[in-house]
N, C-alpha and C positions, 0 to 999 in steps of 0.2 A: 594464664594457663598455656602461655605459646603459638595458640590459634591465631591466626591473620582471620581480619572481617572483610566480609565487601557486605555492602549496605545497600539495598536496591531501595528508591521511595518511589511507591506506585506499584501497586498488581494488575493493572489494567494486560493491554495487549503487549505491551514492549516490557514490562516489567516480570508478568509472569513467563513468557519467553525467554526472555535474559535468564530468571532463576532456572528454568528448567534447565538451556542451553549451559551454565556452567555449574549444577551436579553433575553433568555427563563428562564436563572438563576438569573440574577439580578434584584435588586426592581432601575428600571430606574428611580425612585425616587429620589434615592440617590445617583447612577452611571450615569457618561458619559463614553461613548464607540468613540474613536477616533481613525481611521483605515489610514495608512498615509503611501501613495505608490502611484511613480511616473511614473507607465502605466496608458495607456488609456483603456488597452484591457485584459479581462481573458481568457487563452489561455486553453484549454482541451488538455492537453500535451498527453495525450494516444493514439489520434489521429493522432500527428504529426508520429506516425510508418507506416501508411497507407499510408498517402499523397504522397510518390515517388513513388505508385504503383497503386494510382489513385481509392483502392479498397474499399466494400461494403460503397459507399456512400463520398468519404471522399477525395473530388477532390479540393478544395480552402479553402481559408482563412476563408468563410464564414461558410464553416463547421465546425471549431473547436474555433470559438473563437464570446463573449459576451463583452458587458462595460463593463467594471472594476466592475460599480458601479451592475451590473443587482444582483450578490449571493450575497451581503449584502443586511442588512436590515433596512427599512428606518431611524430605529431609531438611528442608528451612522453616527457620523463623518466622511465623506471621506474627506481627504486631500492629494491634487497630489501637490507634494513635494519630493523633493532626500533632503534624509535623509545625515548629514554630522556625528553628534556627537552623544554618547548614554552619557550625563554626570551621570553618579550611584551616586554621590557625590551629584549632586544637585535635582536628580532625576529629570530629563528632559532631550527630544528630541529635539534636535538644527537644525533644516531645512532648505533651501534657502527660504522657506516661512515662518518663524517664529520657535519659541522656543513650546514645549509643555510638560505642567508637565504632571508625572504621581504618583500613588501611587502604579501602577502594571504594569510591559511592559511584551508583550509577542512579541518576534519576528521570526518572518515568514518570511523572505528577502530571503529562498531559497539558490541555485547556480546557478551559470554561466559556460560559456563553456569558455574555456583560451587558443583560438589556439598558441597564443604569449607564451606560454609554450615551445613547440617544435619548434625547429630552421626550417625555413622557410615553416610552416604551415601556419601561418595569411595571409600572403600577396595572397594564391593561396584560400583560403575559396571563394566555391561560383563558383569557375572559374575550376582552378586546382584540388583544392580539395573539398569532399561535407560531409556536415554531416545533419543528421535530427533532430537531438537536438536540434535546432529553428526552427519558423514556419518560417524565412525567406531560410533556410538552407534546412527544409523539401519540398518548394517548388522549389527551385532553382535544386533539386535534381531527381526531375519528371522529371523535361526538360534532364538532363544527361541521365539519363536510358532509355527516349523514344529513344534518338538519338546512344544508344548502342547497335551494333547487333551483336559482337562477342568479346571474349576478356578473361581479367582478373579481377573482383572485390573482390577487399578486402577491406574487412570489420575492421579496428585496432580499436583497445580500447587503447587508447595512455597509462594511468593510472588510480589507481583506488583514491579515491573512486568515482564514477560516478551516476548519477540519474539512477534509473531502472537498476540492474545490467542486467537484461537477454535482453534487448532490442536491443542490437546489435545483442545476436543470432538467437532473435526474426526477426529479418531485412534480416539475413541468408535465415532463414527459409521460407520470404514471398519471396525474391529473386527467393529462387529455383523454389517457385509456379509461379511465376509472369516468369520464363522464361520459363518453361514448358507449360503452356497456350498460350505462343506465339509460341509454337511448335519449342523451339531454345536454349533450354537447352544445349546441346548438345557442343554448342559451346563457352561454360562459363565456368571458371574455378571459384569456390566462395571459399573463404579462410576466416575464420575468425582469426584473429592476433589478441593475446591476452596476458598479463602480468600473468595471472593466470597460473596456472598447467593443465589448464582444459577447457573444454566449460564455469564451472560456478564454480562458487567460494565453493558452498556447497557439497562436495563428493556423497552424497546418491544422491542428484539432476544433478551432474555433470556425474556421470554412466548413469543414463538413458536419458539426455539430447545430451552426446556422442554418443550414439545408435543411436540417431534419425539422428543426423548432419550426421553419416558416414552412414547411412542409405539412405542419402540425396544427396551421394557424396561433402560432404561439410569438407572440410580440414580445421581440426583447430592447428593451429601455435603457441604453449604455450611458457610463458617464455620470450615471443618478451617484453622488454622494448623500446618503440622507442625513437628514440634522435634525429633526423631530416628527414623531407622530403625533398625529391630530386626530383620537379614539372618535371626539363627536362626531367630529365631522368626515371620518373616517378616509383619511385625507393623509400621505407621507411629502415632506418639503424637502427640498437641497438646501444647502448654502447659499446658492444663489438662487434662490426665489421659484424654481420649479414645483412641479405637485403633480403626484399620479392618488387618484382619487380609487378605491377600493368600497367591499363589500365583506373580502375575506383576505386579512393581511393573513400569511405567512410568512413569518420576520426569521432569518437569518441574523442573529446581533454580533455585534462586537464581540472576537473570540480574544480572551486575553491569558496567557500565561499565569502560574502559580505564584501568588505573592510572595513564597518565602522564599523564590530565588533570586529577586528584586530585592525582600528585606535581609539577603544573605549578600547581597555583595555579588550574585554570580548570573544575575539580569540587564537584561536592555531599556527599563523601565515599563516595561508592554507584560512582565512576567515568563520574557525565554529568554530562557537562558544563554549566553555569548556562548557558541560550541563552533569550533573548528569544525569546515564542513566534508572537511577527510579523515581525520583521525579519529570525530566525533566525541573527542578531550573537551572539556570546560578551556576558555580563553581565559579565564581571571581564576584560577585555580589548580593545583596540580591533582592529581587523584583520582580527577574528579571525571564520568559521563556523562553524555546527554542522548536520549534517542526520542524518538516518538516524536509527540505535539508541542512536546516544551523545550525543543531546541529554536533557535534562528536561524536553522540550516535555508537554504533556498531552494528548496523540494516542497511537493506535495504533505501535508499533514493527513495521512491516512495510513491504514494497519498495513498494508504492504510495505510502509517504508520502515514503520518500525520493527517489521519481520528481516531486513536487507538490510538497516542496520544495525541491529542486534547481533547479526554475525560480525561486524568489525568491530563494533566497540567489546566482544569476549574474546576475540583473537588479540586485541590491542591489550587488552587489560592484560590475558594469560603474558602475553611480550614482556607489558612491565613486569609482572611479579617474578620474570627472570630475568633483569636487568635490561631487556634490547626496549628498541626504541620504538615506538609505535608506526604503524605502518598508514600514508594516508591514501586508504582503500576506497574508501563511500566514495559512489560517485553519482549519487543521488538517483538512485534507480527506482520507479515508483511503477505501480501497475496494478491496475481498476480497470474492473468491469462497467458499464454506463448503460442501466438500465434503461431502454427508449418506447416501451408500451406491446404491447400486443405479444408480448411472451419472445423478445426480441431483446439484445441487447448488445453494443460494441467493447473493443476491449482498446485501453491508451495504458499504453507501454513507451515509459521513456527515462531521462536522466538529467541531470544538470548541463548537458551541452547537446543533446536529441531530441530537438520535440516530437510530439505521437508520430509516427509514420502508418503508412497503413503498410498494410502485408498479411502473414499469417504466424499463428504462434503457439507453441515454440517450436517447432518445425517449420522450414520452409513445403511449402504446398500440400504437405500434409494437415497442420495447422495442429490440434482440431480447430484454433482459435484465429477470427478474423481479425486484425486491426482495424479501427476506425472504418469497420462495415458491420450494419445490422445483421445478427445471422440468430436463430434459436439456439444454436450449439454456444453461442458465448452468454445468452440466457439461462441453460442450464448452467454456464460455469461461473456463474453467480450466484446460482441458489443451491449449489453443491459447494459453493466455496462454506455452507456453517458447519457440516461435516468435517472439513478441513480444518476450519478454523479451532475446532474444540478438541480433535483428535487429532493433528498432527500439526499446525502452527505450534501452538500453545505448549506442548509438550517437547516442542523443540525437535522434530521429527526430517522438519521441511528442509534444513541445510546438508540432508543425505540424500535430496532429491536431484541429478544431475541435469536436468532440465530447468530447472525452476533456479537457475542461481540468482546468486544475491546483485552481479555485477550484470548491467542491460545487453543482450545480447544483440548482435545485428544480425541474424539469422532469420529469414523469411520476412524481412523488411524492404518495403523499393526503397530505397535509397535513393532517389533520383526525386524525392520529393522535399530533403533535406538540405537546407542549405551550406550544415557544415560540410556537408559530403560534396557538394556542388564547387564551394571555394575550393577543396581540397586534392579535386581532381590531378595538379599537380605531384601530389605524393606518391612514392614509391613502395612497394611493398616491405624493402629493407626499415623503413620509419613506424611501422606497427607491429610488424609481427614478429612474433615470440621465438627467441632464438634459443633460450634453451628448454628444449624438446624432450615430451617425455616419452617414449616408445617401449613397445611390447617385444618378444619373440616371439615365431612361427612356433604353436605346440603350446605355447600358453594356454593355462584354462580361462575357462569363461569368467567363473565368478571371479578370479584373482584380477583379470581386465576390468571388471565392474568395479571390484573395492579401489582399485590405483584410480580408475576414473572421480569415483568418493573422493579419495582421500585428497588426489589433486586440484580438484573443482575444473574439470576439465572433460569438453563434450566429445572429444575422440583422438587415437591413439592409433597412431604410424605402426603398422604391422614389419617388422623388420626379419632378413635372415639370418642368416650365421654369419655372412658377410657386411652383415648393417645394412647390406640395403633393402629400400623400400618395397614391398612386395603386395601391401593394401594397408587397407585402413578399419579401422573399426569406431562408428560411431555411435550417436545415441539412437540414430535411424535404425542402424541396425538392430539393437538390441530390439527397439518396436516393433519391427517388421518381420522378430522371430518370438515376439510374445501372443501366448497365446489368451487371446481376446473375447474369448466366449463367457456368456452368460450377461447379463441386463443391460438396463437400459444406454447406460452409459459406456459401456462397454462395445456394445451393437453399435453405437454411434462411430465410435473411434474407428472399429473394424470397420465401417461402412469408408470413412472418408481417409484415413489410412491408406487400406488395401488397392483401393481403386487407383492411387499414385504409384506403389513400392508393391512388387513381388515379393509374395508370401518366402518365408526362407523356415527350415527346421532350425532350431536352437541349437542343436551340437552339443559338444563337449567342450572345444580350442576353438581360440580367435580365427581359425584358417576357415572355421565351418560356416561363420555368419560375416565374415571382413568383408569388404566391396575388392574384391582386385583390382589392381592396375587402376590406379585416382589418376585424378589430373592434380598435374603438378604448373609452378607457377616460377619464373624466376624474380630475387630480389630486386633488380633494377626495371621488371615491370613496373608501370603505375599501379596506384591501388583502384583508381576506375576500375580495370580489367580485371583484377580479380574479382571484384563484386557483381562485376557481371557475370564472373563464370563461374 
């Protein structure tokens, strides 16, 4: 019939993303969009860390989970089908429901949890042993904890890599709350057992993340490789011969990739997929994407990354279907909230070569958002991220948000806590920064500055005169600092911690009416030190 396919497998977070993001980019004219995944149900995995504590809202099934079909959109294919074969060779998807060509796949299939990993973990899931890594796991695990009133829980991270790294000491953390509210703390020993050296895998994030655990009375167990549970005796072993003895395991297992990218030729043996960690291409295949859980990127596996990289793998894919060559953009930008108890929570923001920095985000000092500091406002934007998530992730809404880009910003970051920045002090401003420059005219409207800001994924623009020269600047600050911020809760907040940094400005009509006059400027053969400091 003429039509070119692209073929997405998986409707999870990266999959119905992806679908919505390219009906917005393709002429549906020429494309069919076939989304081919054998749930019935989309599950909002961020929730499943609440459910064994019954907290702010997030007591059943019915709380975290929609049809499959609800975050796509009407104009693709759904097909519920267990996918068997990816042939690259014929280019088609082989299903117990039929065969489907394509001209582009992008696969989303995620991971799973593998208790059959550890010698006699499966058989006690649910009973003996609990984890919340599934929503059947997350709810069978409420019913544990109500009926526990004293004891031992440990928390193991069997191996990595795992979905959500910090989510088990996130689980710590609502623990200690959830047993101090019951007024019974007291008689709980919480351990988190871990493969790491640490609370978390990133050193800058893992110092202040340890403060808070041993702050918490919360012992963490580094180094534990497990090798079997021992239900009787309620008992977990290493390889070499150690044992943290329990009451209430909750097991973290073995998270392993989808088999049929291992039985297609296009796996690492583990189930993820070999993906180029810029381009987000398949390595053993041409055509072919990867995003989310089921690549071997070396990022975080959480819905932030599969939001950050679903923008490059549609811009890449759009590149090929016009001949150019894919661009390698990702640079593993990842960014979680880290629930820490008492209606409190920090946010880690980082990327393939920045670990967490503290600071504030995505504003400097405005924020609303702390780095690697407990604050309520990054608690709210945790529990307002399911709004987000159903209403504008998912729908593909978020890559027209000019704050929230896909690439790690250094804005309201100290940097003097980062080591690449510390080596790097030698470099010059001519070695990173962007030479061709996108600038406005004086007399510009406003909204035509906002769309060029869209369209370029860029947080502010050199106000120029007739003469080209520099006359201000207009940025995302600005634009906040002339919105108007009345009405609720969330709203009151911003206004509150906003305003008290940045004067209030009117909105205007032209960039002349909200710009910053006269910026400071910086010369090329400066260091980049000095510019970060200014």
């Amino acid at each position: 019939d003429g039509m070119k396919n692209v073929v997405i497998l998986g409707a999870g977070t990266g999959g119905a993303l992806t679908a919505n993001l390219l009906c917005h980019r393709l002429d549906l004219r020429q494309w069919a969009i076939t989304v081919i995944d054998r749930a019935g149900l989309h599950v909002y995995q961020p929730g499943l860390l609440f459910i064994p504590f019954g907290m702010y809202g997030y007591e059943s099934q019915d709380d975290v989970v929609r049809p499959i079909a609800a975050p796509l959109p009407r104009n693709v294919r759904l097909v519920h089908a267990d996918i068997r074969l990816i042939d690259h060779a014929k280019k088609e998807v082989q299903t117990d429901g039929g065969t489907y060509p394509y001209d582009f796949l992008i696969s989303a299939l995620g991971c799973r949890i593998a208790p059959e990993e550890v010698e006699g973990m499966a058989g006690e899931m649910g009973t003996g042993v609990h984890t919340f890594y599934t929503l059947d796991g997350a709810l069978a695990m409420r019913g544990a904890l109500d009926r526990m009133r004293e004891g031992r829980l440990v928390i193991d991270i069997c191996e990595m890599p795992i979905k959500c790294p910090v989510a088990p000491l996130e689980f710590a953390f609502l623990a200690d709350f959830h047993f101090r509210q019951k007024g019974i703390r007291d008689r709980f020993e919480i351990s988190l057992v871990t493969p790491y050296t640490g609370a978390f895998t990133k050193p800058n994030a893992n110092r202040v993340l340890s403060k808070v655990a041993d702050a918490k009375g919360i012992k963490v167990v580094p180094n534990f490789a497990i090798s079997a549970v021992d239900a009787a005796k309620k008992t977990i072993h290493t390889f070499d011969g150690r044992t943290v003895d329990y009451d209430l395991l909750c097991a973290i297992p073995p998270n392993l990739g989808p088999a049929v990218l291992d039985d297609s030729d296009l796996g690492d043996g583990a189930g993820y997929g070999i993906t180029d960690p810029r381009t987000l291409k398949s390595r053993k295949a041409d055509c072919i994407y990867l995003l989310g859980d089921n690549t071997n990127v070396a990022t975080s596996k959480a819905g932030s990354v599969a939001h950050f990289e679903a923008e490059t793998v549609v811009e890449n894919l759009l590149r090929e279907s016009d001949g150019k060559a894919p661009l390698a953009s990702f640079d593993g930008h990842a960014n979680c909230f880290v629930e820490t108890g008492h209606h409190k929570a920090m946010l880690l923001d980082f990327n393939y070569d920045i670990e967490p920095l503290e600071g504030s985000f995505p504003l400097p000092h405005a924020g609303p958002f702390s780095l690697l500091e407990e604050s309520y406002m990054n608690h709210m934007g945790k529990l307002a991220f399911k709004w987000v998530y159903w209403n504008m992730l998912l729908p593909g809404h978020l890559p027209n948000v000019p704050l929230l880009p896909s690439h790690m910003s250094f804005m309201g970051k100290n940097l003097n806590t980062a080591p690449q920045i510390r080596h790097a002090r030698a470099m010059h401003v001519r070695d990173v920064m962007t030479k061709d420059v996108v600038t406005v005219r004086q007399g510009t409207a406003l909204p035509a500055a906002a769309e060029l800001m869209v369209a370029k994924k860029i947080s502010g623009l050199p106000v120029v005169d007739v003469e080209d020269k520099v006359v201000g600047i207009l940025t995302e600050a600005d634009f906040l600092s002339a919105m108007n911020l009345d009405g609720g809760i969330i709203a009151n907040a911003l206004e509150t911690v906003v305003r008290k940094r940045r004067a209030r400005k009117g909105m205007g009509t032209i960039v002349d009416d909200i710009m910053t006059p006269s910026p400071l400027a910086i010369g090329e053969g400066d260091t980049l030190e000095k510019a970060v400091r200014l």
